[in-house]
C-alpha positions as CSV (number, residue, x, y, z in Angstrom):
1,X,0.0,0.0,0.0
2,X,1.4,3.3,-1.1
3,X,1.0,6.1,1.4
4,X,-0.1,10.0,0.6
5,X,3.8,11.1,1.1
6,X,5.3,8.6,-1.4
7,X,2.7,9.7,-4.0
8,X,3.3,13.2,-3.3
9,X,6.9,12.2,-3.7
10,X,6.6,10.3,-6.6
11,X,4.5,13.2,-8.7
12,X,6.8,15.0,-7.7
13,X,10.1,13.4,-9.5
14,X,7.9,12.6,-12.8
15,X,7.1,16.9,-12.6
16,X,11.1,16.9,-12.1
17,X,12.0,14.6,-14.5
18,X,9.5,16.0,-17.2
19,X,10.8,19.7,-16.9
20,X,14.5,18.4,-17.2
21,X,13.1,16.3,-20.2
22,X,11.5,19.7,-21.8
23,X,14.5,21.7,-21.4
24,X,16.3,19.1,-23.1
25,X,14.6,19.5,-26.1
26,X,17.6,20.0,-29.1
27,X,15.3,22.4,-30.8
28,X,14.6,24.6,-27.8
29,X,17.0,26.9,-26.0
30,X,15.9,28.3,-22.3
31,X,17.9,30.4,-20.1
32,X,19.3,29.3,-16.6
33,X,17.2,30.7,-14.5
34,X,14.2,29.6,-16.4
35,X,15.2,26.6,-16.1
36,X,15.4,25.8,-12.7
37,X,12.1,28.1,-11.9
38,X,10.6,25.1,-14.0
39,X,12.0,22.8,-11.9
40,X,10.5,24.2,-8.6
41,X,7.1,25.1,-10.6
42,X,6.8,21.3,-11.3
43,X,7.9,20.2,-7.6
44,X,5.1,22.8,-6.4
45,X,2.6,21.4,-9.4
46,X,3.2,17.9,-8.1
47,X,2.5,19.2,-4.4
48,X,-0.5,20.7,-4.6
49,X,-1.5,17.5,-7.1
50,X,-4.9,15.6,-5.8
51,X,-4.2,12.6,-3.3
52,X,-4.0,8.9,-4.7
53,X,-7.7,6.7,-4.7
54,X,-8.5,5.6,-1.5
55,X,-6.7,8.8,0.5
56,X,-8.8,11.6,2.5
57,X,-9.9,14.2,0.0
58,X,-8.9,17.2,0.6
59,X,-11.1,20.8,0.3
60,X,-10.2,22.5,-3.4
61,X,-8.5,25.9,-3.2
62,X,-8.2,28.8,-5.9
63,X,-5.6,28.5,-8.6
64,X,-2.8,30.3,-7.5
65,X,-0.5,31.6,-10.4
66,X,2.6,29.4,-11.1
67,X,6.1,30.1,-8.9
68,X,8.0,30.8,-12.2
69,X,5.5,34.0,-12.5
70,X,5.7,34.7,-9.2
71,X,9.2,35.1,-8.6
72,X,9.8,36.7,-12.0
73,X,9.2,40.5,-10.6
74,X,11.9,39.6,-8.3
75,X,14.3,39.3,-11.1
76,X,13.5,42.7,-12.4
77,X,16.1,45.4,-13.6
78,X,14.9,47.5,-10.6
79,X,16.7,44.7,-7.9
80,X,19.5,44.3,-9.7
81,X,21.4,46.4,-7.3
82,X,19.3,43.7,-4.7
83,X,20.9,40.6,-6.2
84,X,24.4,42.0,-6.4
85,X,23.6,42.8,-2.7
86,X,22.9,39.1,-1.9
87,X,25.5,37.9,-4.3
88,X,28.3,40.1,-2.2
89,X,26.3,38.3,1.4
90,X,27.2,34.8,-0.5
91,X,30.7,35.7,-1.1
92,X,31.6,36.9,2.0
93,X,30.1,34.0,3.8
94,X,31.7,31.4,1.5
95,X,35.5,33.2,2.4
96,X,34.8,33.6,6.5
97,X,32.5,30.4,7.0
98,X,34.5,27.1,7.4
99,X,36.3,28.1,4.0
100,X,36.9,24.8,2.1
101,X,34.3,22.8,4.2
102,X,30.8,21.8,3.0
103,X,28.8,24.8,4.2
104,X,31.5,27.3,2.2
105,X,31.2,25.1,-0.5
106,X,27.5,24.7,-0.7
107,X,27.6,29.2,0.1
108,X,29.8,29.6,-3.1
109,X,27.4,27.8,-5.2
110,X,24.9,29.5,-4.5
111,X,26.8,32.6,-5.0
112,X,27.1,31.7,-8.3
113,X,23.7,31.3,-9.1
114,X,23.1,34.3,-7.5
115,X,25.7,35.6,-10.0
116,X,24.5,34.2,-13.3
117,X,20.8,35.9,-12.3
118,X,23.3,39.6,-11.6
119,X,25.7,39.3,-14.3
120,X,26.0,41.7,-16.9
121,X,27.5,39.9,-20.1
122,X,23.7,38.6,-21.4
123,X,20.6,39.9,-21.3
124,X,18.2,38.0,-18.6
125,X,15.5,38.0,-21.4
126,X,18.3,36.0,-23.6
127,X,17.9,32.4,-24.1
128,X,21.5,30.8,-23.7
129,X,22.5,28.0,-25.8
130,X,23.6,24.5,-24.0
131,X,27.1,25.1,-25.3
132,X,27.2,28.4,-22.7
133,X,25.0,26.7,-20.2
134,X,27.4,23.4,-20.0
135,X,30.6,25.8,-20.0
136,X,29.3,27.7,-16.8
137,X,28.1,24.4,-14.9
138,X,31.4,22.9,-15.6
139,X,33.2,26.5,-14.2
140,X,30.7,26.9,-11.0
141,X,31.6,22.6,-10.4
142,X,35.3,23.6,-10.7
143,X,35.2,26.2,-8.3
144,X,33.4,24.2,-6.0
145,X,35.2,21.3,-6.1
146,X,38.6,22.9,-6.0
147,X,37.7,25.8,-3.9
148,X,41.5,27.5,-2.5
149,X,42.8,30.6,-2.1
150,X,44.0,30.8,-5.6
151,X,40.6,30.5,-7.3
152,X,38.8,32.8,-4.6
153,X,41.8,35.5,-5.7
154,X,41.0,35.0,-9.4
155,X,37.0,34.7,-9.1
156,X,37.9,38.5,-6.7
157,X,39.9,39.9,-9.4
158,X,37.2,39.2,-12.2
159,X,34.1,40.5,-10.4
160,X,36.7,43.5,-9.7
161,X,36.7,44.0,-13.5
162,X,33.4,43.2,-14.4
163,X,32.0,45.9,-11.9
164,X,35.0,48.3,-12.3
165,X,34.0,48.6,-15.8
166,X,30.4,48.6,-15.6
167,X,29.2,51.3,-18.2
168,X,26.4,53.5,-16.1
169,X,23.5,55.5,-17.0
170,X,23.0,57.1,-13.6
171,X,23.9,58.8,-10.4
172,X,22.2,55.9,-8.4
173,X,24.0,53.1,-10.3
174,X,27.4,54.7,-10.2
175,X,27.4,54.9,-6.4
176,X,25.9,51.2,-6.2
177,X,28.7,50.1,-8.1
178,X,31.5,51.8,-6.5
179,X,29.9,50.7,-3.3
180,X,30.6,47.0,-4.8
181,X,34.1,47.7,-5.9
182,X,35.2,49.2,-2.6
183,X,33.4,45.4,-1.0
184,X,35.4,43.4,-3.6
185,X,38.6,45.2,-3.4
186,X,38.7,45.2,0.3
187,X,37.8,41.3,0.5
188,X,40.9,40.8,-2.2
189,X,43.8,42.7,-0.5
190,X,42.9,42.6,3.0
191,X,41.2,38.8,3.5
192,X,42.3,36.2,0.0
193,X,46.1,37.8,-0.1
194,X,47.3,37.8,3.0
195,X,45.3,34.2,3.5
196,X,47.0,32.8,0.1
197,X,50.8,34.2,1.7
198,X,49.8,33.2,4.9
199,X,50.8,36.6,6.3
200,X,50.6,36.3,10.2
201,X,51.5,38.5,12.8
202,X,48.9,40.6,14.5
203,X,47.0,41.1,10.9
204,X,44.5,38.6,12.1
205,X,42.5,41.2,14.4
206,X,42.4,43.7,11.7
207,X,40.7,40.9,9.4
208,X,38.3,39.9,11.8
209,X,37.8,43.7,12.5
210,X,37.0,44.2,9.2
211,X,35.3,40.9,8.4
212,X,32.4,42.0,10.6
213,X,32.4,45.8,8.9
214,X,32.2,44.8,5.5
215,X,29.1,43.3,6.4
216,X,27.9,47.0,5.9
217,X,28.6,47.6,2.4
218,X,26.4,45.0,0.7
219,X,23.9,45.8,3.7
220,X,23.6,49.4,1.9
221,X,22.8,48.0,-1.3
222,X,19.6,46.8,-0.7
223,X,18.4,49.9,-0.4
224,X,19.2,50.9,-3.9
225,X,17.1,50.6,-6.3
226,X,18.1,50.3,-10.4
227,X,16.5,52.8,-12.5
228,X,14.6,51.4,-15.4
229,X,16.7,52.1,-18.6
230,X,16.6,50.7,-22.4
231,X,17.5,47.1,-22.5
232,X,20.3,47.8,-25.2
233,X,21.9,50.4,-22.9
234,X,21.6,47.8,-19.8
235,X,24.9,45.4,-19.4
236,X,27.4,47.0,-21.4
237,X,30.9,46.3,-19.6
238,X,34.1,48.3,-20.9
239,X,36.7,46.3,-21.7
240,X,39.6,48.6,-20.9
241,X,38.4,50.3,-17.8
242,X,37.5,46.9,-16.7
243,X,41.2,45.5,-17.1
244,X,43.1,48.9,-15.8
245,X,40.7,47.8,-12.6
246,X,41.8,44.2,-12.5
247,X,45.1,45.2,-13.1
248,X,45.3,47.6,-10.4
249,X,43.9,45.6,-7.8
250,X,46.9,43.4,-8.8
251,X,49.2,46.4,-8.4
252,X,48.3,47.0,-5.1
253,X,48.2,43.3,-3.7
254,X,51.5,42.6,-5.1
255,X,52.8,45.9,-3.9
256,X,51.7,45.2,-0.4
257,X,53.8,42.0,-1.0
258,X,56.5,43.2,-1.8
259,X,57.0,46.4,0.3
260,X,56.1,43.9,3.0
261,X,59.0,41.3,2.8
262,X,61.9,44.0,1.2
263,X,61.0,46.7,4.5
264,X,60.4,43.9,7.2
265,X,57.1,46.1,8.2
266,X,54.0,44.5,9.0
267,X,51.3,43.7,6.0
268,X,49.0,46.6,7.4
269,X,51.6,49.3,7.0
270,X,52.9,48.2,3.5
271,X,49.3,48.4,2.3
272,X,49.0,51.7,3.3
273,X,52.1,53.0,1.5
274,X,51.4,51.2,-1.7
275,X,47.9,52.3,-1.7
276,X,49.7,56.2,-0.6
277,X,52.7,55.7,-3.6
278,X,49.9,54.3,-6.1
279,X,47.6,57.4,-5.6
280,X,50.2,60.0,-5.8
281,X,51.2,58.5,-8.7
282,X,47.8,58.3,-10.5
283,X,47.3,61.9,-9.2
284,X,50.9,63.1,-10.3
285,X,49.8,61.3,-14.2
286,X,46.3,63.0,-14.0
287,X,48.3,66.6,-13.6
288,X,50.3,65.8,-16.2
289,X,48.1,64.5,-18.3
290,X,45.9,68.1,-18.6
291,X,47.3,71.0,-20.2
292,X,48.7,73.8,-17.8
293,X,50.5,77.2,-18.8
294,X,53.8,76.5,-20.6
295,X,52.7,73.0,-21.0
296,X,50.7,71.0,-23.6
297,X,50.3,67.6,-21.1
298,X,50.7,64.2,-21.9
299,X,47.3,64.1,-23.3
300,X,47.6,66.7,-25.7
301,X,51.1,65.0,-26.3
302,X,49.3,61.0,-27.0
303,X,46.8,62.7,-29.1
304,X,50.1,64.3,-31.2
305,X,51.8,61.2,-31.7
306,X,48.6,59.0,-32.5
307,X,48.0,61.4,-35.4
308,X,51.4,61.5,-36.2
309,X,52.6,57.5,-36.9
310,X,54.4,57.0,-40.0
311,X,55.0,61.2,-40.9
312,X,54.1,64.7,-39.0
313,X,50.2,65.1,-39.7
314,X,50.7,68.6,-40.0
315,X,53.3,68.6,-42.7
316,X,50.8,66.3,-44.9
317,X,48.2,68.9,-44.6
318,X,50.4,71.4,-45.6
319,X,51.4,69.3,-48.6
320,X,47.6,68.4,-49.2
321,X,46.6,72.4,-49.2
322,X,49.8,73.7,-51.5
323,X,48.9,70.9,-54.1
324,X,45.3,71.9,-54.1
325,X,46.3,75.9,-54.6
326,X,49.1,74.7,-57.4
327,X,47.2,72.0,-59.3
328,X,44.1,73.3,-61.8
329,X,42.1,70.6,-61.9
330,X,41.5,67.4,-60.0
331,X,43.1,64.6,-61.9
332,X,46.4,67.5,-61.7
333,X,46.3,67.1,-57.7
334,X,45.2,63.2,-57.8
335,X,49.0,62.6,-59.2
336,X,50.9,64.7,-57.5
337,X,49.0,64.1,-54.3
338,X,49.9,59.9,-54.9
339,X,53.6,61.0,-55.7
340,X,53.4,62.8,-52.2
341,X,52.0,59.7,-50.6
342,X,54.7,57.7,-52.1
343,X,57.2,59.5,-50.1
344,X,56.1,58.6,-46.7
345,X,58.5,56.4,-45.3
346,X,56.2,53.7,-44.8
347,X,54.7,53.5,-48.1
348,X,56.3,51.3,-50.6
349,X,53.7,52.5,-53.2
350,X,50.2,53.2,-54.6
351,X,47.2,52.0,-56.7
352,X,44.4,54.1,-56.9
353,X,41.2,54.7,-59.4
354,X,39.0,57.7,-59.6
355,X,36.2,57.4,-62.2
356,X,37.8,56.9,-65.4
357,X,41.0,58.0,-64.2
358,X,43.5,55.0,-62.7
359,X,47.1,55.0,-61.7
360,X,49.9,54.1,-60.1
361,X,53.3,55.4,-58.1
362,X,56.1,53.3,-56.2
363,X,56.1,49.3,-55.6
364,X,54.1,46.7,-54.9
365,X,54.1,44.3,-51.8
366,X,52.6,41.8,-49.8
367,X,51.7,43.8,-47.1
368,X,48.5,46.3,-48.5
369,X,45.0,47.7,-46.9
370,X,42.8,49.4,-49.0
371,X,40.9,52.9,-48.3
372,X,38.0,54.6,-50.3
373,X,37.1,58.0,-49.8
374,X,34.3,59.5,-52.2
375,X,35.2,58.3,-56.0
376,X,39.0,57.5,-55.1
377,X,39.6,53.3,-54.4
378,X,43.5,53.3,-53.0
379,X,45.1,50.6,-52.5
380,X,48.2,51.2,-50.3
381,X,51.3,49.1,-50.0
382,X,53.8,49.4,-47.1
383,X,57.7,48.0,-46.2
384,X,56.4,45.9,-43.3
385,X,53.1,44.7,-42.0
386,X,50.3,47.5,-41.0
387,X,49.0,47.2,-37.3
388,X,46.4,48.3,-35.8
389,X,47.5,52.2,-35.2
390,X,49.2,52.4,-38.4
391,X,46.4,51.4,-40.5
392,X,43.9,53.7,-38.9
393,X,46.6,57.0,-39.3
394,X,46.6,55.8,-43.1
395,X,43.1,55.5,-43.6
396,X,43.1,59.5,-41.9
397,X,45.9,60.7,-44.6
398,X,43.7,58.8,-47.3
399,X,40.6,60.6,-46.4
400,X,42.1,63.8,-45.9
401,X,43.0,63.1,-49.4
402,X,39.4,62.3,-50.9
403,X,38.2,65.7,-49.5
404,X,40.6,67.3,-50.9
405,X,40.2,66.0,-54.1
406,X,36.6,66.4,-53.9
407,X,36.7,69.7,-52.6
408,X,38.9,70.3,-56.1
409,X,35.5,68.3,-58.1
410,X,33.7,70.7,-56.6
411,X,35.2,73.8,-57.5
412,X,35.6,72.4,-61.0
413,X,31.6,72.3,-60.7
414,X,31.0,75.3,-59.2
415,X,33.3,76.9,-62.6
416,X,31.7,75.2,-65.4
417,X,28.4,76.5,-63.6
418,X,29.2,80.3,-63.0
419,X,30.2,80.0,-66.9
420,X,27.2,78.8,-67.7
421,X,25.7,81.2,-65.4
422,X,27.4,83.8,-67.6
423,X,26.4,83.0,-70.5
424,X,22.9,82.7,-69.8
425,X,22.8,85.9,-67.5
426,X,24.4,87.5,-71.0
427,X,22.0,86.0,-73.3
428,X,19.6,87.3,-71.3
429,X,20.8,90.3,-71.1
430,X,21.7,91.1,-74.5
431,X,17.9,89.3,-76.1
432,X,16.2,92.6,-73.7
433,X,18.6,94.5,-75.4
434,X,17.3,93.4,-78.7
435,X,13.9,93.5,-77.4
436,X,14.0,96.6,-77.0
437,X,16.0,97.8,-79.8
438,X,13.3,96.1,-82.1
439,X,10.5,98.0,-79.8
440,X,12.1,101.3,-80.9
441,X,12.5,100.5,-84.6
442,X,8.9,99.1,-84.3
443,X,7.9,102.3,-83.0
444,X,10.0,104.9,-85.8
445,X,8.6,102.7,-88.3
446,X,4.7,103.1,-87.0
447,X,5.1,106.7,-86.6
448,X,5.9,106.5,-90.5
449,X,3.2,105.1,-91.4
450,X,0.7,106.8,-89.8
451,X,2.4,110.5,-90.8
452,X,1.0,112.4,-93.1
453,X,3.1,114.4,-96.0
454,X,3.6,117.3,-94.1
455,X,5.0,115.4,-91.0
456,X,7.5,113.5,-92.9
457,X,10.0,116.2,-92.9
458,X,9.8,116.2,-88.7
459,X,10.0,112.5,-88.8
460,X,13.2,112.6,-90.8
461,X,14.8,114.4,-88.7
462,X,13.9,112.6,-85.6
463,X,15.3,109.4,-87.4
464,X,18.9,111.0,-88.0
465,X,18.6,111.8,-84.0
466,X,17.9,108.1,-83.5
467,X,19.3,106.3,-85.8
468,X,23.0,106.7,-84.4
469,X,22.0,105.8,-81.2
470,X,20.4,102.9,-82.2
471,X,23.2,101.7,-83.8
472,X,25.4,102.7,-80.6
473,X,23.1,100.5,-78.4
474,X,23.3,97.3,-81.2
475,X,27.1,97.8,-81.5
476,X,27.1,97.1,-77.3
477,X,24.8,94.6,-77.2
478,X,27.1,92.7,-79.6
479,X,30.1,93.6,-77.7
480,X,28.7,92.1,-74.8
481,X,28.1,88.8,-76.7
482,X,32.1,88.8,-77.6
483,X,33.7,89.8,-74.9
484,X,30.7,88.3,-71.7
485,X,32.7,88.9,-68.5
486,X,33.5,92.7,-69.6
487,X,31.7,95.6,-68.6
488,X,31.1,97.6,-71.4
489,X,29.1,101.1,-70.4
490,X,28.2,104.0,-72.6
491,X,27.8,107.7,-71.2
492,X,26.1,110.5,-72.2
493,X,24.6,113.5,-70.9
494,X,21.1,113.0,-68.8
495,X,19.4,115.9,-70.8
496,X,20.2,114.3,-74.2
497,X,19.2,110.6,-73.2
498,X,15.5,112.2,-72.0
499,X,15.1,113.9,-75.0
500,X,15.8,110.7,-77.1
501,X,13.5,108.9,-74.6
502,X,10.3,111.3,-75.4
503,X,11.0,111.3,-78.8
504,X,11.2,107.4,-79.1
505,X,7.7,107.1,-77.1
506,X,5.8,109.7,-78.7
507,X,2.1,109.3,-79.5
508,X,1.9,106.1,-76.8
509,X,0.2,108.1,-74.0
510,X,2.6,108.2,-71.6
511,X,3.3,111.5,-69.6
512,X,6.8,112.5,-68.7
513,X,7.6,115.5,-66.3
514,X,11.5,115.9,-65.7
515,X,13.3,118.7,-63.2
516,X,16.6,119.0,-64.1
517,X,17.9,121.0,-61.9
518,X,22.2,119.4,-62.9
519,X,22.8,117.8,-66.6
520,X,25.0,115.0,-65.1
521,X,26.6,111.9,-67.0
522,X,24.8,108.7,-66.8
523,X,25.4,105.2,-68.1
524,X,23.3,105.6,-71.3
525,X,23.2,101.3,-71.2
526,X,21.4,101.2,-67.6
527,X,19.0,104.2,-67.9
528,X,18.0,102.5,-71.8
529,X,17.6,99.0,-70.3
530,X,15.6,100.1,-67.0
531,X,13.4,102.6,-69.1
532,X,12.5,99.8,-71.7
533,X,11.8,97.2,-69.9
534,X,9.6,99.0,-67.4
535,X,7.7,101.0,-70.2
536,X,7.5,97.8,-71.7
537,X,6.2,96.3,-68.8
538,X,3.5,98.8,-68.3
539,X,2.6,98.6,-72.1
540,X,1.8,95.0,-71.8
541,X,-0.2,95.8,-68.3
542,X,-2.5,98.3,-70.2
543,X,-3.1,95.5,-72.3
544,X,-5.2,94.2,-69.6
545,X,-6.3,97.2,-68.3
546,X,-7.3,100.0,-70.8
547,X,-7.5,102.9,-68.8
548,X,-4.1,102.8,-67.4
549,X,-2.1,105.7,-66.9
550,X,2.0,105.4,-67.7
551,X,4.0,108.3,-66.1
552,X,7.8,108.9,-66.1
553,X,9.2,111.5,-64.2
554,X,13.0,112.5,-63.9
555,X,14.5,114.3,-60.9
556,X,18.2,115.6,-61.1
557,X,20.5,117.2,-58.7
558,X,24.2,117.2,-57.8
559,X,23.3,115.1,-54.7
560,X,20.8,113.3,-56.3
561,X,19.5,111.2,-59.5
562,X,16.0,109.7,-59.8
563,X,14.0,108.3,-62.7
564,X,10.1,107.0,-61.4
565,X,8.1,104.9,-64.0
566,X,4.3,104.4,-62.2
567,X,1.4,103.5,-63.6
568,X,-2.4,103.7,-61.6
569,X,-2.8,100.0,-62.2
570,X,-2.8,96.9,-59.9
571,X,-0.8,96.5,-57.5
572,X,2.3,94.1,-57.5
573,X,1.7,90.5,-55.7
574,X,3.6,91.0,-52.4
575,X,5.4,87.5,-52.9
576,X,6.1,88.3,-56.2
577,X,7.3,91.6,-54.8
578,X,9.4,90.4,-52.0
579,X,12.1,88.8,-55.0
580,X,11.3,90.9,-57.9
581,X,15.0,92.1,-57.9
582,X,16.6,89.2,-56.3
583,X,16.1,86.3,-58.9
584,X,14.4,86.0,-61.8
585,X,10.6,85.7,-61.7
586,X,7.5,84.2,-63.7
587,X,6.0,86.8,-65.9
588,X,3.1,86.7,-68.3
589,X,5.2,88.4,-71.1
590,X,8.0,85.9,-70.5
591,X,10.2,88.4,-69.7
592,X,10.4,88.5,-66.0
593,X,14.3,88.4,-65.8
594,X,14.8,92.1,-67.2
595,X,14.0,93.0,-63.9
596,X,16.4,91.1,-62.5
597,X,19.1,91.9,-64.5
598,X,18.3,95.8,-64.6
599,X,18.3,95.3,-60.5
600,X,21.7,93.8,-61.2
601,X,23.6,95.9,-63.4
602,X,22.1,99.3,-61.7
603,X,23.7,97.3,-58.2
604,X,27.1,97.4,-60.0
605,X,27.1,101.1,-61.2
606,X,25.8,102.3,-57.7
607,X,22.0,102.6,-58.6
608,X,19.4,100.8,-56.7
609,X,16.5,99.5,-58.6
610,X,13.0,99.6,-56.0
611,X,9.1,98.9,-56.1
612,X,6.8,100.9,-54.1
613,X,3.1,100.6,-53.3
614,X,1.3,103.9,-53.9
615,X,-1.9,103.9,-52.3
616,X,-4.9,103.7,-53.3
617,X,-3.6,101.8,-56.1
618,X,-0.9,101.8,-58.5
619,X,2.8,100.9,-58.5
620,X,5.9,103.2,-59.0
621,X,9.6,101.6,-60.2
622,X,12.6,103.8,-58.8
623,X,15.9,104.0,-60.4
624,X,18.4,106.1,-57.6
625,X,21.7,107.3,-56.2
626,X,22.4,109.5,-54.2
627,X,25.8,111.0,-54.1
628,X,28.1,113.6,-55.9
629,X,27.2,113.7,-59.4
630,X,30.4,113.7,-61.8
């Protein structure tokens, strides 16, 4: 007859035995931790299991949710500081409880589990793979089995680095951490050295002394609690300030040591001057190391000789800026740049290849890295093997290099653009020309044929007045096609041009009023383009509206030179406004860059071109300067 306790017993090996058989499944890989919280789950399942036939029933309860879900809020990124706390009450027992007995033994393992829930190399969300989870069993069974001083100082000396380089994200966890390190540290040089040297004497009350104290430290960290962060910035571990941690813990044990047996002195007092010569020494390198008055300091100085490995980086700069001011175009400074680069004393030679352009300079060798920067692929070879510093220094001169070089693309751009800016700007400026030539002839030959007889001999004579300067504006306009990039300018007298003006836009209805009170020399070319193209302007405008008015008025002093063209007509659209005379703009003639390049040329000869808004309605164009007239 089986009784109620071997059937709980029993259920509760097959609830064993079946969570070990699921987490043996090959195709399914489970963390640690979850592991064993299946374990317990199925012990508790198989505890709270119904009795076996013929047993006293028992009352039912209410489903209580699984262990596993229970303890998981424990395991939270909010304790973590919790379970280092218990991890650090684990260690210390394991080292001052019967070490190497039974009890220490069975403490130490559990200070390892404790360890794989803390540590910070995987994620506790990450599923580990039975290759990992094999490696740590056969690690924790090692340390347990072989437990001595020797692997208690090694196990100190890595949770020294792992925690010494612990990457932080906040006040809280920098202070929890350096609370561990201070623990860890203090167990290494003051309990597992002198214990592994067997240092006697009267050191033994100063370790008990401080056995009990230390107690205090991982006391204190239960009462801080992690602050929730991102799960990628959680667990990162520096490498280096992880080792220089390690290693300095080192430094200082086997400082103690040593000062200790060369002085005679007692352990105690050879700590305290190693830990007194190390940190004047770190404080005498951190003085150093920042730049004072008269000094550069050593960081300044590492800085200086990482950039300068192989040849002074400031020299190569040099070279790279004189090559780009000497060399005209880009494939120009590619060579001489690679010739250059072939001169180092740690480059054996070149292969490179820009777009269509490829080349080489120097020797080939066996020992080669290859850079590209922008269009440029370089291959370069060196006299011995690249390491690590080397190669990055020649990737830096490489891509100082491929600015260059495209900073030399570039300007070659920005040339063929501001000639083809040229020539347009020009063709523009020369078709108003035209334009407006062609609007004067159109006009003369108009005014012929709606003369009578006895005009004819007026309109002759008006034609010998215009007909030479018609000619003198066509002869500009086709010296500006020749010769694009220089200013040509005409001058005459301001009394003549206004004459020729009114005589050239008779019979259009358009009033002109002029007060010339000085007959100064203008630049006939800029008065003839603004007048044009603004009378035209206004022409094509009374297209659309019939009753508009055109005046031009002319105001001339010696301080002062003004030519108005308004009109009573719509107003100007204020965005259209707000860049009339700053680039060119849509117009419904088509012509909307004569603004733009009257705005332009009057801006070079000291005029300024305006719009104003005359109220009620109606716009007025303002050709000005002010200043000394010639």
């Amino acid at each position: 007859m089986v009784s109620a306790g071997d059937g709980l017993l029993d259920r509760a090996f097959i609830g064993l035995n079946s969570s070990i058989l699921s987490c043996g499944q090959p195709r399914e890989r489970t963390g640690l931790h979850q592991s064993s919280l299946n374990i317990v789950s199925a012990m508790q399942d198989a505890m709270n299991a119904p009795g076996e036939p013929g047993t006293d029933p028992k009352p039912e309860r209410p489903a209580a949710p699984p262990f596993a879900e229970r303890l998981r809020p424990l395991l939270a990124r909010r304790n973590e500081h919790r379970i280092l706390a218990l991890m650090l009450f684990m260690l210390h027992a394991a080292i001052w409880w019967d070490f190497g007995g039974a009890l220490s033994r069975s403490v130490m393992l559990a200070h390892l589990g404790l360890f794989l829930l803390w540590q910070p190399l995987w994620s506790r969300e990450q599923r580990l793979a039975w290759g990992s989870t094999f490696i740590f069993f056969v690690v924790a069974l090692a340390i347990v089995a072989w437990l001595d001083w020797w692997l208690v100082t090694f196990w100190l000396l890595l949770l020294i680095g792992l925690i010494g380089g612990r990457v932080t994200f906040s006040r809280t966890d920098r202070y929890a951490y350096l609370v561990a390190l201070v623990f860890l540290v203090s167990e290494l040089l003051l309990v597992a050295v002198p214990r592994l040297f067997s240092v006697g004497g009267g050191f033994g009350q100063v370790q008990t002394l401080f056995g009990q104290g230390l107690l205090i430290l991982p006391f204190g960290l239960l009462f801080f609690a992690a602050q929730d962060v991102e799960q990628r910035k959680v667990g990162t571990v520096d490498f280096l300030y992880g080792l220089t941690m390690a290693l300095l813990s080192t430094v200082l044990a086997l400082g103690s040591l040593l000062s200790m047996y060369a002085t005679g002195v007692e352990y105690t007092v050879a700590l305290f001057q190693t830990v007194l010569g190390i940190a004047l020494f770190l404080l005498a390198i951190s003085w150093l190391w920042l730049p004072m008055a008269g000094f550069s300091g050593l960081g300044q100085l590492w800085e200086r000789y990482l950039l300068n490995i192989g040849t002074p980086f400031e020299q190569w700069l040099a070279r790279l800026a004189q090559l780009a001011k000497q060399r005209q175009t880009p494939a120009q400074f590619l060579d001489s740049a690679m010739r250059q680069f072939v001169d180092l004393p740690w480059v054996s030679g070149v292969t490179w290849r820009a777009g269509d352009q490829e080349g080489e300079e120097g020797e080939r060798t066996s020992h080669r890295f290859g850079v590209r920067t922008g269009d440029i692929h370089l291959t370069v070879h060196a006299h011995r093997p690249v390491g690590a510093s080397l190669l990055l220094h020649g990737k830096l001169l490489a891509q100082l290099l491929g600015h260059f070089h495209s900073a030399k693309e570039r300007e070659r751009e920005l040339a063929q653009r501001a000639h083809l800016q040229a020539i347009y700007e020009t063709g523009a400026r020369v078709t108003h020309d035209i334009k407006n030539l062609l609007q004067s002839l159109y006009t003369l030959s108009l005014a012929f044929q709606r003369s009578d007889k006895g005009e004819r001999d007026d309109l002759e004579e008006m034609l010998e007045r215009q007909l030479p300067h018609l000619t003198q504006r066509l002869q500009l306009a086709l010296d500006k096609l020749q010769a694009p990039q220089e200013p040509v300018t005409l001058e005459c007298q301001l009394g003549q041009w206004w004459e020729g003006l009114r005589e050239r836009n008779k019979g259009q209805d358009i009033g002109f009023e002029a007060t010339l009170e000085a007959d100064l020399l203008i630049p006939m070319d800029l008065f003839d383009s603004v007048a044009e193209n603004l009378l035209d302007n206004a022409r094509f405008k009374r297209q659309m509206e019939p009753d508009l008015e055109i005046r031009v008025r002319l105001e001339s002093t010696s301080e002062r030179t003004r030519l108005c063209v308004s009109d009573n007509g719509s107003e100007v659209d204020p965005a259209t406004a707000a860049v009339l005379f700053k680039e060119p703009v849509k117009s419904r003639s088509g012509l909307g860059i004569g603004l733009y390049q009257a705005a332009k040329q009057a801006k070079q000869l000291g005029y300024r071109l305006s719009l104003q808004q005359l109220p009620p309605g109606g716009v007025c164009f303002e050709l000005l300067r002010n200043g000394r007239a010639k």
